[in-house]
VEXVEX-365714 format. One line per field, with one value per residue: x, y negated, z negated of N, C-alpha, C in turn; residue number from 1. Coordinates in Angstrom, 2 decimals. Each point is the difference from the previous one (the first is absolute). Layout:
REM residues N
nu X|...
nv Y|...
nw Z|...
cau X|...
cav Y|...
caw Z|...
cu X|...
cv Y|...
cw Z|...
k NUM|...
END
This chain:
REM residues 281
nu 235.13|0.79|0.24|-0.07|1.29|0.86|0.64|0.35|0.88|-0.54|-0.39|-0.56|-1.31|-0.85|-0.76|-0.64|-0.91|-0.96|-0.30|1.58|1.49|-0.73|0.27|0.30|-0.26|0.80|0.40|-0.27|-1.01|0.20|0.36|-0.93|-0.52|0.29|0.20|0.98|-0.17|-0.73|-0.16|-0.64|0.15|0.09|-0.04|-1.49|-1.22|-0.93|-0.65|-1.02|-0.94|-0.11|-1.32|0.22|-1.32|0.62|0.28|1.40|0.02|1.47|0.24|0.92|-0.08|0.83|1.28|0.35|-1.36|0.73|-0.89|-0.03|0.50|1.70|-0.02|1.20|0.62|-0.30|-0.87|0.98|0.27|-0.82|-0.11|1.53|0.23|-0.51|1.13|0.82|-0.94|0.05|0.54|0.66|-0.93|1.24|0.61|-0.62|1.09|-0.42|1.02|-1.37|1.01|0.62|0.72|-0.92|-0.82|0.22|0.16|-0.69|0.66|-0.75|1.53|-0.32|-0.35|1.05|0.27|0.93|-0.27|0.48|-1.15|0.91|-1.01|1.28|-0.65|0.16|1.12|0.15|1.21|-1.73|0.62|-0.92|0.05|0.89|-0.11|0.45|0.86|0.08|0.43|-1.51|0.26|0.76|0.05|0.93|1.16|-0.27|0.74|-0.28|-0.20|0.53|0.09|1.13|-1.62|0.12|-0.96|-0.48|-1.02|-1.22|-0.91|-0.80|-1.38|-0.64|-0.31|1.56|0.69|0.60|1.35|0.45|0.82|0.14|0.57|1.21|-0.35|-1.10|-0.34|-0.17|1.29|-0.11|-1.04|0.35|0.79|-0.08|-0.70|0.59|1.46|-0.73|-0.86|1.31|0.79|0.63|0.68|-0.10|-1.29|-0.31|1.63|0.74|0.02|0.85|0.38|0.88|0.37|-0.17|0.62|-0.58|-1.09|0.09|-0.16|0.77|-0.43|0.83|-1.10|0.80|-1.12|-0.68|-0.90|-0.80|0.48|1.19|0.94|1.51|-0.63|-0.56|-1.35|-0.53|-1.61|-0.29|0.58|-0.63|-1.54|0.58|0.81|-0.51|-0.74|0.27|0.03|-0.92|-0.38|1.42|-0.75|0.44|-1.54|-0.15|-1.18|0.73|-0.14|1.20|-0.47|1.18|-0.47|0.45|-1.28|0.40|-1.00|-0.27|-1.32|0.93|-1.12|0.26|-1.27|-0.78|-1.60|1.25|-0.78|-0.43|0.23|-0.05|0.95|-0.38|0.68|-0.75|0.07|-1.22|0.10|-0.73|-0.97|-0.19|-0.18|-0.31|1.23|-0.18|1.19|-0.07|-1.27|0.78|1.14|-1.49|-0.24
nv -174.66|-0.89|1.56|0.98|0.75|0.56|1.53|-0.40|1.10|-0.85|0.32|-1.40|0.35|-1.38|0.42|-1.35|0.33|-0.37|1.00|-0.15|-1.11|-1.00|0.45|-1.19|0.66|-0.92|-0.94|-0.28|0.21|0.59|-1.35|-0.41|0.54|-0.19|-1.57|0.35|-0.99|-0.53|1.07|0.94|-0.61|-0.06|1.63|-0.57|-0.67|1.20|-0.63|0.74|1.10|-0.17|0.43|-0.12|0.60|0.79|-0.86|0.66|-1.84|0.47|-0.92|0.08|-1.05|-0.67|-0.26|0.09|1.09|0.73|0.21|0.83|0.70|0.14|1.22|0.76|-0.34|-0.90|0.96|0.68|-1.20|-0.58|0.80|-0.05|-1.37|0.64|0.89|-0.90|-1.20|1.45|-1.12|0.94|1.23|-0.46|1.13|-0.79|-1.07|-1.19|-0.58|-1.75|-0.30|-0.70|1.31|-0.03|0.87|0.89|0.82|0.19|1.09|0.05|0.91|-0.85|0.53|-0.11|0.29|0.90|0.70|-1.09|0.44|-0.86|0.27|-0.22|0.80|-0.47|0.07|-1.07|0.31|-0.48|-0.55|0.17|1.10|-0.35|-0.81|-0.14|-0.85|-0.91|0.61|0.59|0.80|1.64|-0.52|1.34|0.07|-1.34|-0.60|0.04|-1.39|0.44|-1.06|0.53|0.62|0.89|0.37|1.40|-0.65|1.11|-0.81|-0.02|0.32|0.09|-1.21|0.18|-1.27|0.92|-0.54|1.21|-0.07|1.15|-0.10|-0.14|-0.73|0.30|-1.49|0.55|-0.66|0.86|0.68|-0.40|0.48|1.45|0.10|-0.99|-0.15|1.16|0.01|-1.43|0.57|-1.05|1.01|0.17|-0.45|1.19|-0.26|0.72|1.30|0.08|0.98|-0.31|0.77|1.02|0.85|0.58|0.94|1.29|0.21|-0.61|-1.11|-0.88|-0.76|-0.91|-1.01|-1.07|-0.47|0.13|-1.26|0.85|0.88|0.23|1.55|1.03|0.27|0.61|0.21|-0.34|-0.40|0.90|-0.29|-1.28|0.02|0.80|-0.83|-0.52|0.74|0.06|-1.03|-0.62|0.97|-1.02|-0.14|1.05|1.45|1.12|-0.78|-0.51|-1.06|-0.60|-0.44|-0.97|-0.31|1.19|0.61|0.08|0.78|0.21|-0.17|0.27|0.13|1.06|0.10|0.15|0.66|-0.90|1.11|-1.02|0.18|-0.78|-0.49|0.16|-0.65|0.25|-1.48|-0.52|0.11|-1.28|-1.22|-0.34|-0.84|-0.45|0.65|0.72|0.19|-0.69|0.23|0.69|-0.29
nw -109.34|0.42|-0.19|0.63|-0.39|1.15|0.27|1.10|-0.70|-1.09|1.05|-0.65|0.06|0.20|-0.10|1.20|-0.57|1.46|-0.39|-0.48|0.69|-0.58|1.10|0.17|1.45|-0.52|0.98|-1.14|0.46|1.96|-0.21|-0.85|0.26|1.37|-0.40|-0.71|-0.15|0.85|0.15|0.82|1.99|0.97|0.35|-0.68|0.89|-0.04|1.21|-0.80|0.64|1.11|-0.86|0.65|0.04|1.35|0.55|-0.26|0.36|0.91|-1.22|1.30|-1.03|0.62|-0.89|1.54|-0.18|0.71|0.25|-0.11|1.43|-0.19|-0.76|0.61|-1.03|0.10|0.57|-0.04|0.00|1.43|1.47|-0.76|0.07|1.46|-0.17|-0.67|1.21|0.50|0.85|0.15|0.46|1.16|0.77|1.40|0.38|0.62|0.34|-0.03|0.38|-0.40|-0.45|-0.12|0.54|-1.40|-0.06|-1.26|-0.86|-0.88|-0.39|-0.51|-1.37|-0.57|1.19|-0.46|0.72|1.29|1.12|0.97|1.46|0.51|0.88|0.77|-0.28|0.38|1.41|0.78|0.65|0.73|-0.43|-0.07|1.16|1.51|0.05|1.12|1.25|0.04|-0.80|-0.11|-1.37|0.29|-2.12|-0.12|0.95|-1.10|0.34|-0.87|0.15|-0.71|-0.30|0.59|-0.04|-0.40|0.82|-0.72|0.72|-0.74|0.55|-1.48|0.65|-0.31|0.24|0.84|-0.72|0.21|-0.96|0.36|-1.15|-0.27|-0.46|-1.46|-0.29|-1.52|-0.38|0.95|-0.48|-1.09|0.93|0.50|-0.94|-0.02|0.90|0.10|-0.89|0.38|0.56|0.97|-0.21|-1.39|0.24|-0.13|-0.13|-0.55|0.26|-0.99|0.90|-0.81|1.11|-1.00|1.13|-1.23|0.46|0.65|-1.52|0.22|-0.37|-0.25|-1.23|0.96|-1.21|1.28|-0.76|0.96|-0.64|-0.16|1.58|-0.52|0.49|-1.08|0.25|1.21|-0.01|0.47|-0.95|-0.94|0.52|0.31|-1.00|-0.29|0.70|-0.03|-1.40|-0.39|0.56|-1.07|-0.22|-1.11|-0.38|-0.80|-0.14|-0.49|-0.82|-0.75|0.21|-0.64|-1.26|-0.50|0.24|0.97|0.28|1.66|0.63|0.86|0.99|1.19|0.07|0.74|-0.39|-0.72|-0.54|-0.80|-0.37|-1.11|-1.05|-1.15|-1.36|-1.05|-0.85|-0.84|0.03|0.68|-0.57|0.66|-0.77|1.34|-0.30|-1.16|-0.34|0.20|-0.87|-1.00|0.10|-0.10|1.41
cau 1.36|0.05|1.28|0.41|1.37|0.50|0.78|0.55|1.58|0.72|-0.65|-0.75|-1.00|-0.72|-1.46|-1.57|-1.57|-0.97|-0.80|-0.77|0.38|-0.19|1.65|-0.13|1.49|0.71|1.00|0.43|-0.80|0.80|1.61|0.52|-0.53|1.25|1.49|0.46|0.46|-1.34|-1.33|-0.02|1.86|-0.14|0.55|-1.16|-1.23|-0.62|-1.32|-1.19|-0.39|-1.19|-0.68|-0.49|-0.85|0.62|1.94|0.47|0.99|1.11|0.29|1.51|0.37|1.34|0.58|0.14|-1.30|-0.22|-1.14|0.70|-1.09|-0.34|1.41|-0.07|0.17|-1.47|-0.46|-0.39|-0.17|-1.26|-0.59|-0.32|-1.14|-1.19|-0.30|0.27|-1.03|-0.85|-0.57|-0.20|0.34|0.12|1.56|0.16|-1.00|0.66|0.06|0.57|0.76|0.22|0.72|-0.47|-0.92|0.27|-0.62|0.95|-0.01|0.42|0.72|-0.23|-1.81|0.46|0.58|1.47|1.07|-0.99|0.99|-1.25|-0.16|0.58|-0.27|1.16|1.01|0.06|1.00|-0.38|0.49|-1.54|-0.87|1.15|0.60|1.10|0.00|0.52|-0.93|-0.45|1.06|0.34|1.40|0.44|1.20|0.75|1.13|-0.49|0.89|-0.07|1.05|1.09|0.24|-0.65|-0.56|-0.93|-1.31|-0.69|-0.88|-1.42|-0.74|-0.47|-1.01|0.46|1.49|1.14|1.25|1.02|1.65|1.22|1.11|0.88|-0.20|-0.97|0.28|-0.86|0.87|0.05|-1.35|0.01|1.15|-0.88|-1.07|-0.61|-0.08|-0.39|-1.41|-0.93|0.28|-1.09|0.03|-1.59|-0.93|-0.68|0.55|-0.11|0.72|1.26|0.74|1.34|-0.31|1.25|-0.87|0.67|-0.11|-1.50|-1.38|0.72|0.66|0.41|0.13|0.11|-1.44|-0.06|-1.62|-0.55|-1.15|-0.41|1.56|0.51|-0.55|0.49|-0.54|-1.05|-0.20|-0.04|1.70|0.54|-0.75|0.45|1.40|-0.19|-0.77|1.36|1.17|-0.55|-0.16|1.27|0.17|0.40|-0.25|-1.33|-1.42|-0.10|1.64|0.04|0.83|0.83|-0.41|0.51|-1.39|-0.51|0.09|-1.06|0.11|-0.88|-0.01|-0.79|-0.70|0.58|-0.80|0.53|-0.60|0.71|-0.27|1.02|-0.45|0.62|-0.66|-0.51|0.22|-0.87|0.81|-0.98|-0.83|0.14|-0.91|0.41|-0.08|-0.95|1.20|0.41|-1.13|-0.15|0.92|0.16|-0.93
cav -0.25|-1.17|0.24|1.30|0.00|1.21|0.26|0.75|0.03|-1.35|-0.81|-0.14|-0.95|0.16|-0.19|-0.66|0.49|-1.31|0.60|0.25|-1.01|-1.27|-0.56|-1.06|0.53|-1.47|0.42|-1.15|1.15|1.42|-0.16|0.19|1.62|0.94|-0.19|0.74|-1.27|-0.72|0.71|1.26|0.56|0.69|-0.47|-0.13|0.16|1.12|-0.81|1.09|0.28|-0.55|1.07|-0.40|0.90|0.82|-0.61|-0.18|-0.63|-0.83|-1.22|-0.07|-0.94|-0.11|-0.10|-1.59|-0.51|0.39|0.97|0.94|0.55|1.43|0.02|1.06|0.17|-0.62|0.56|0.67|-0.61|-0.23|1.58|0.75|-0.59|-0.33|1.33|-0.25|-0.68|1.11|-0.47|1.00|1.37|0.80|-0.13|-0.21|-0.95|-0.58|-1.33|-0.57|-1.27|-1.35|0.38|1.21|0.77|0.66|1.69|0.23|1.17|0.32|0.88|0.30|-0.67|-1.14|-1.07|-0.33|0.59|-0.42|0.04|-0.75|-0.23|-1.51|-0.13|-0.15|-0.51|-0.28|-0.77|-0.58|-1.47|-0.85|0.31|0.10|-0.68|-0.18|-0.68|0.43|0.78|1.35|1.11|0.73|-0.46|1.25|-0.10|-1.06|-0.86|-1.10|-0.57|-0.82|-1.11|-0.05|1.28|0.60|0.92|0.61|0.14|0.20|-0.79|0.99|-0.53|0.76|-1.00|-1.12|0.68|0.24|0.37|0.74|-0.10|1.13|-0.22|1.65|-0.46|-1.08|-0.09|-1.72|-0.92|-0.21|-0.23|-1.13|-1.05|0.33|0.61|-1.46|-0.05|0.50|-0.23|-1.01|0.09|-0.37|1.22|0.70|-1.00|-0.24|0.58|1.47|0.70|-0.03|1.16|0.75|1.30|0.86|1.61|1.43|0.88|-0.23|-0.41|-1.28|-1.06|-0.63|-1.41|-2.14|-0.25|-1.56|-0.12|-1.70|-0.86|0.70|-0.20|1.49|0.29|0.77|0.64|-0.08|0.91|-0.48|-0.46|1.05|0.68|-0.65|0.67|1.28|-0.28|-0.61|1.02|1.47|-0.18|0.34|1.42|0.23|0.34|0.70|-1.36|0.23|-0.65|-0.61|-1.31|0.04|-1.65|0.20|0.45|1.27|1.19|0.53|1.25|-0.51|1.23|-0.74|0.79|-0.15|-1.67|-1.72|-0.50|0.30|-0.03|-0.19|0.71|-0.83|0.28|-1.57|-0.45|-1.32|-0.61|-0.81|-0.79|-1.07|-1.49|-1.69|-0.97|-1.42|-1.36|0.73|0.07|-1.45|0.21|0.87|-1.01
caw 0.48|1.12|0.83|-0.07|0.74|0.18|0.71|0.84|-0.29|-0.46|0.47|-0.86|0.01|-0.72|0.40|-0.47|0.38|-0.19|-0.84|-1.52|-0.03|1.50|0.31|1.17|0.60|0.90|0.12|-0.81|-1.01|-0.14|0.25|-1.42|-0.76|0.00|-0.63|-0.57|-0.85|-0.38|0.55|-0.27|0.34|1.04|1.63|0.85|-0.28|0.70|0.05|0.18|0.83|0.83|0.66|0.96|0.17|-0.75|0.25|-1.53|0.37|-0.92|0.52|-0.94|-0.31|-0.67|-0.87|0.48|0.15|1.56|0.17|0.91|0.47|-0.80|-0.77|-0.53|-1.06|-0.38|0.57|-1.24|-1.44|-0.32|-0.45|-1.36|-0.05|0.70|0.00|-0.90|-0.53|0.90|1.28|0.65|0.05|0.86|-0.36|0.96|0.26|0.87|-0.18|1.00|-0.22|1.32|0.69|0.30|-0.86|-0.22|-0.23|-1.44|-0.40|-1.66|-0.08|-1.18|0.05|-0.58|0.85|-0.61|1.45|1.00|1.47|0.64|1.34|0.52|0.94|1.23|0.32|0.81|-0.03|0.95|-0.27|-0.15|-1.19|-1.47|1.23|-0.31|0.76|1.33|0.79|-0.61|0.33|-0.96|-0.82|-0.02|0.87|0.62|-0.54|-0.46|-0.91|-1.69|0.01|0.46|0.16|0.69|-0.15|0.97|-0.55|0.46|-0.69|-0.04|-1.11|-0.20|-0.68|-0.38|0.66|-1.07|1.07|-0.12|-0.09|0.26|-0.07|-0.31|-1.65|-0.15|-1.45|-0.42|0.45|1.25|-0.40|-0.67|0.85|1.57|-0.06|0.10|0.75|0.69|-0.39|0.25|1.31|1.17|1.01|-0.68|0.16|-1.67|-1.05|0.23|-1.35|0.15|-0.91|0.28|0.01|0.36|-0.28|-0.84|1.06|1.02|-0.85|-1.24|0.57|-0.90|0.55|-1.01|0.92|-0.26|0.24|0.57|-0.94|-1.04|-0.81|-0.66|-1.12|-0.33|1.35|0.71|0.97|1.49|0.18|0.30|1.19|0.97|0.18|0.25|1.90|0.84|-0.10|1.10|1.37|0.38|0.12|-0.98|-0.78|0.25|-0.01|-1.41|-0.75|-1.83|0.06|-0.95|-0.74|-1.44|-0.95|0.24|1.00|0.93|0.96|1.28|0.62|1.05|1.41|1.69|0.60|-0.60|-1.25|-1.00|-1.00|-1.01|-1.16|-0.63|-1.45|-0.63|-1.45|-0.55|-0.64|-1.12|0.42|-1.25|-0.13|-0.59|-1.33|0.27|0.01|1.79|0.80|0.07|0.86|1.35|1.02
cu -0.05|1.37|0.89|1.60|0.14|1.67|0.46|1.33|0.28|-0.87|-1.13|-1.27|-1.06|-1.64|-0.74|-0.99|-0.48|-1.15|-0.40|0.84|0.01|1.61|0.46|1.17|0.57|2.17|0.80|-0.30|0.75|1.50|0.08|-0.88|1.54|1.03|0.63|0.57|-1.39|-1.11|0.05|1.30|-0.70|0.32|-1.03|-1.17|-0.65|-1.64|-0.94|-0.61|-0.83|-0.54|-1.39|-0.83|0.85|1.21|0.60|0.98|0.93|1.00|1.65|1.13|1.57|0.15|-0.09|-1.23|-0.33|-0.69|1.13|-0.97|-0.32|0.92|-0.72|-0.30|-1.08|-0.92|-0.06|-0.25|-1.28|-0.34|-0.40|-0.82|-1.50|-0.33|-0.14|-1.50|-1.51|-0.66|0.21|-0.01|0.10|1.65|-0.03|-1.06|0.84|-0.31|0.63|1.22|0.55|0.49|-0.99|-0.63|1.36|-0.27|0.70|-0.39|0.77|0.34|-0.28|-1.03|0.19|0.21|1.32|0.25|-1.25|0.80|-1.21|0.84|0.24|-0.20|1.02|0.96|0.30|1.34|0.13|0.68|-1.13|-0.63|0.95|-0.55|1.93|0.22|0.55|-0.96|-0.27|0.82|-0.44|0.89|0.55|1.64|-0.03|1.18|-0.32|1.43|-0.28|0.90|1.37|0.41|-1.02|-0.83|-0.91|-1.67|-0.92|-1.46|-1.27|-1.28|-0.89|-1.53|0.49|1.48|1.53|1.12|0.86|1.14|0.68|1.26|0.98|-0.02|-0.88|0.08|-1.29|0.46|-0.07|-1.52|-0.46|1.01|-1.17|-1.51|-1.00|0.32|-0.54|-1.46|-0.33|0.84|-1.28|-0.49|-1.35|-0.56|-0.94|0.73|0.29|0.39|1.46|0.47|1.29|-0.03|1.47|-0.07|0.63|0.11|-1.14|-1.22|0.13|0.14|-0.12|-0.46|-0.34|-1.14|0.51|-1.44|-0.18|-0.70|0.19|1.95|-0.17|-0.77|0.43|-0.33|-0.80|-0.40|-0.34|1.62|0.49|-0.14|0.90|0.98|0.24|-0.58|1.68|1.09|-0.49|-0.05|1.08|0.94|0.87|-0.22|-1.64|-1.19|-0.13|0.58|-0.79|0.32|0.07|0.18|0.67|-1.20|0.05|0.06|-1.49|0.38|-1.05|0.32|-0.66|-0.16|0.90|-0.44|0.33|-0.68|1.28|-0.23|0.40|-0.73|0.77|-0.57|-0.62|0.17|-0.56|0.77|-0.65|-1.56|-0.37|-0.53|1.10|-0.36|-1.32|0.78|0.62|-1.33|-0.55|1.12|-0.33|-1.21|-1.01
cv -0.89|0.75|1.19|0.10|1.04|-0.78|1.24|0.32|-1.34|-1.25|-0.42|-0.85|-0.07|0.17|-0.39|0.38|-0.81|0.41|-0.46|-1.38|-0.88|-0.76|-0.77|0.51|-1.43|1.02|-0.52|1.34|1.16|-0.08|-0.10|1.06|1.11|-0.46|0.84|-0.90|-0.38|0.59|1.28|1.41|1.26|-0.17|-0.27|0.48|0.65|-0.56|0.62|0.57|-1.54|0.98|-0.54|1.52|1.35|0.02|-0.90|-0.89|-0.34|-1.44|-0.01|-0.54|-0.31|-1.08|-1.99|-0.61|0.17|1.52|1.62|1.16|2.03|-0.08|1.57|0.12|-0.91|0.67|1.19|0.05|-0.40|1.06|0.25|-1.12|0.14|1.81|-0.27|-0.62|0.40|-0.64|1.42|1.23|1.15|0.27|-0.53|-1.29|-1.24|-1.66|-0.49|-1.10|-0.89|0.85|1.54|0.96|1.21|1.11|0.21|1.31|0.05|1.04|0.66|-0.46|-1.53|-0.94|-0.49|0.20|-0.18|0.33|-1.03|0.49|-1.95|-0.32|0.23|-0.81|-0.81|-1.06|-0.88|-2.06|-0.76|0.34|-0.17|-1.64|0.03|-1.22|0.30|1.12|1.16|0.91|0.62|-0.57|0.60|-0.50|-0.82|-1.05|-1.28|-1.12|-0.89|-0.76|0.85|1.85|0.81|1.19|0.62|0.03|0.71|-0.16|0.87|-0.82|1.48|-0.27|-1.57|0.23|-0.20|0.10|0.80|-0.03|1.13|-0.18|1.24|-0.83|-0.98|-0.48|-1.20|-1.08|-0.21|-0.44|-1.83|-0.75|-0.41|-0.85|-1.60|0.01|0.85|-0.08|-1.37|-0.07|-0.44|1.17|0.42|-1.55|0.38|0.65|1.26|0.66|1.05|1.28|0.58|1.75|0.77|1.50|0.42|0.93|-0.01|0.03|-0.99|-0.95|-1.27|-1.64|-0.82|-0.44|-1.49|0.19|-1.66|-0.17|0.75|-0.41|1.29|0.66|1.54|1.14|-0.47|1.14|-0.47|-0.29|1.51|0.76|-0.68|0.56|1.56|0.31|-0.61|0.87|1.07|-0.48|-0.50|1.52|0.43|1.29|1.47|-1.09|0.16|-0.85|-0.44|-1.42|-0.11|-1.84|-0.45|0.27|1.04|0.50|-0.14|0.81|-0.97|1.58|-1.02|1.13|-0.27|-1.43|-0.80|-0.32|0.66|-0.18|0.22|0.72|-0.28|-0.03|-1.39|0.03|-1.22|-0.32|-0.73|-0.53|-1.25|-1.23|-1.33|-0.49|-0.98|-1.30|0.57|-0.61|-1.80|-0.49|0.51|-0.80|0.62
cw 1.24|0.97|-0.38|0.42|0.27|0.49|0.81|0.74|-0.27|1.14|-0.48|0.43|-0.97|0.31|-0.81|0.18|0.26|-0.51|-1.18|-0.51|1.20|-0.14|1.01|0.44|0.61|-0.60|-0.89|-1.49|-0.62|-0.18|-1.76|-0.51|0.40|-0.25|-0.77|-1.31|-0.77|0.40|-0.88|-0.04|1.15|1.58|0.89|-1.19|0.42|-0.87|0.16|-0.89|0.62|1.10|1.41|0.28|-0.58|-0.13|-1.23|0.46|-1.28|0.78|-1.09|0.01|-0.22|-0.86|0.43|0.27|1.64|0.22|0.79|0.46|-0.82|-1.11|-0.91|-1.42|-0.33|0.64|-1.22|-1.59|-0.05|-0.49|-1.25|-0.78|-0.73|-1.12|-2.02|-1.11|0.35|1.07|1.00|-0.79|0.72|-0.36|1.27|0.60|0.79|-0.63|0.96|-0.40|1.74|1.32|0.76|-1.31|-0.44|-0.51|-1.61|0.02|-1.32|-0.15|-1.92|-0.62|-0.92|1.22|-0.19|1.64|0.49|1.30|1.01|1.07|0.03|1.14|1.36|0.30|1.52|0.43|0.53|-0.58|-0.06|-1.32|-1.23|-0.58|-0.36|1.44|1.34|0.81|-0.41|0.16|-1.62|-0.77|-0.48|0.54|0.40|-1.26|-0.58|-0.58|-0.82|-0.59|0.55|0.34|1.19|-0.71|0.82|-1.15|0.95|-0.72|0.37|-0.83|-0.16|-0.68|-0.31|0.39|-0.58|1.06|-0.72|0.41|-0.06|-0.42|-1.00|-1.50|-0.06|-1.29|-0.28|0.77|1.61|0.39|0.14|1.02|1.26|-0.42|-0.20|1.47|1.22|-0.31|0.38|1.48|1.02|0.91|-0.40|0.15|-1.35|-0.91|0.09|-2.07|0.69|-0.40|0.44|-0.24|0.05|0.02|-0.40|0.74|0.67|-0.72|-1.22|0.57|-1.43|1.22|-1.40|0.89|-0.81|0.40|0.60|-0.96|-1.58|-0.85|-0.20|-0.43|0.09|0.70|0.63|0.83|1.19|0.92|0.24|1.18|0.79|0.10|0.46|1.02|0.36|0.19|1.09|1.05|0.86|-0.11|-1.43|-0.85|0.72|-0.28|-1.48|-0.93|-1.10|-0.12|-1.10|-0.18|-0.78|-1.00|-0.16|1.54|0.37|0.53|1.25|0.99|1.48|0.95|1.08|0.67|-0.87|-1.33|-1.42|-1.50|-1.35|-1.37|-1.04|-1.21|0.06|-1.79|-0.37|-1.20|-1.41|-0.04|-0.80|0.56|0.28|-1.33|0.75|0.65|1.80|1.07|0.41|1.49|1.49|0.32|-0.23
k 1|2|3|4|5|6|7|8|9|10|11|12|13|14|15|16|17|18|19|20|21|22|23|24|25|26|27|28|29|30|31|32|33|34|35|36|37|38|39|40|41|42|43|44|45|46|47|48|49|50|51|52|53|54|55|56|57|58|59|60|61|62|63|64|65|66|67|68|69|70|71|72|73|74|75|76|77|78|79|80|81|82|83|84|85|86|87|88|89|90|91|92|93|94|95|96|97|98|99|100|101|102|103|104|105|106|107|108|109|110|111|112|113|114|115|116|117|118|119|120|121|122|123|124|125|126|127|128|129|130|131|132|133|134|135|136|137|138|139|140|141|142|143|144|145|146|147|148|149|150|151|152|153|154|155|156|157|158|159|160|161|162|163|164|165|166|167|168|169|170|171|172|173|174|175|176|177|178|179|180|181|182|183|184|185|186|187|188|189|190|191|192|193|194|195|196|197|198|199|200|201|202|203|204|205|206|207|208|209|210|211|212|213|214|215|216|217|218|219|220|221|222|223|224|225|226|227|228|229|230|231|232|233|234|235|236|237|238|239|240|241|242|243|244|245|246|247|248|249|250|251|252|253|254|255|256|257|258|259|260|261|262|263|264|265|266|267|268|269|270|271|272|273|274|275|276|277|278|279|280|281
END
């Protein structure tokens, strides 16, 4: 096989082995394997294993051919992966990606229910980056052409701005979600989530992915969102973020770590045409 699929609540990638398919990662490459027209059709490429001694690197890929540093839901799709082609037999093991080393724990022996340690949330403006003088980006007034809003921006490896608002929709998603991901305010782009609280363990969000567009979930989007809610006193440390894919359980320690628990669903495993493989650099 030249390429394994999963999904995660509808969020969809695909994985390359450099193992077992030599795949010229150019940006030209990854932009028609995930077309959805002329490729394969995905929200990214999940690039691995590259096992460096005892370290299991992952390299993850978006849709526009721009590298990203985490992403929840790709994170566990390797997993099951890696748990799927017997590169591991532990229910417990760590991978590295752009964004920092992560901690996996396999909830089931299939690898259907994965929970990862995401590490620490942070609201720091230098580390999201967010532009202007260092400060917490907690609650502030953001303006967006002819509207005001309140964002609170976090990175959790990779960064994200949160939108608080009393209704969220695809449609508002898709309005906000170009203009705030290529905003001068973020210097490397950001990801986009309109947030709304159900209650103090629910919370309902619309995700715009950098480099990716609308998509249906995300876990990391979710960690972001559910760090913001809590740390605007919204919400407990306990909660359900609520997708149109589906549903996470994020839970965040006292020291800020957090940690998500989320399904995975293998989709397919399958071969470039001869006629795809002529096409790709």
């Amino acid at each position: 096989m030249d390429f394994s699929k999963y999904h995660a609540l509808g969020n969809d990638y695909i994985v390359i082995d450099p193992n077992k398919t030599k795949f010229n990662l150019t940006k030209e490459n990854i932009q028609l394997v995930c077309h959805r027209n002329f490729g394969v059709g995905s929200d990214g490429i999940l690039y691995g294993p590259i096992i460096e001694g005892n370290n299991i690197k992952l390299k993850i890929l978006n849709p526009d051919g721009s590298e990203a540093e985490k992403s929840g839901n790709g994170i566990r799709i390797f997993s099951r992966y890696l748990l799927d082609q017997g590169y591991i037999n532990t229910t417990s093991f760590t991978l590295d990606t752009l964004g920092g080393k992560v901690l996996v724990t396999l909830l089931d022996p299939k690898g259907k229910l994965i929970k990862v340690d995401m590490g620490t949330v942070t609201f720091s403006s230098d580390s999201v980056p967010v532009a202007g003088e260092s400060r917490e980006v907690v609650d502030e007034v953001f303006k967006l052409g002819n509207t005001s809003v309140r964002i609170t921006c976090a990175s959790i490896g990779n960064p994200h701005c949160v939108i608080p608002l009393d209704e969220v929709s695809e449609e508002l998603a898709k309005e906000f979600g170009p203009l705030i991901e290529n905003h001068p305010m973020f210097p490397n782009r950001i990801n986009m989530q309109l947030l709304r609280v159900i209650d103090r363990n629910n919370i309902e969000i619309e995700i715009w992915e950098r480099g990716a567009g609308y998509t249906l979930a995300s876990g990391s989007s979710s960690c972001a969102a559910a760090s913001a809610a809590y740390k605007l006193g919204l919400v407990d440390n306990k909660l359900k973020v609520h997708m149109p894919g589906g549903s996470i359980e994020i839970d965040i320690d006292l020291d800020g770590h957090v940690h998500m628990t989320g399904s995975v669903s293998s989709v397919a495993n399958g071969k470039f045409s001869d006629e795809l493989w002529q096409n790709l650099e």
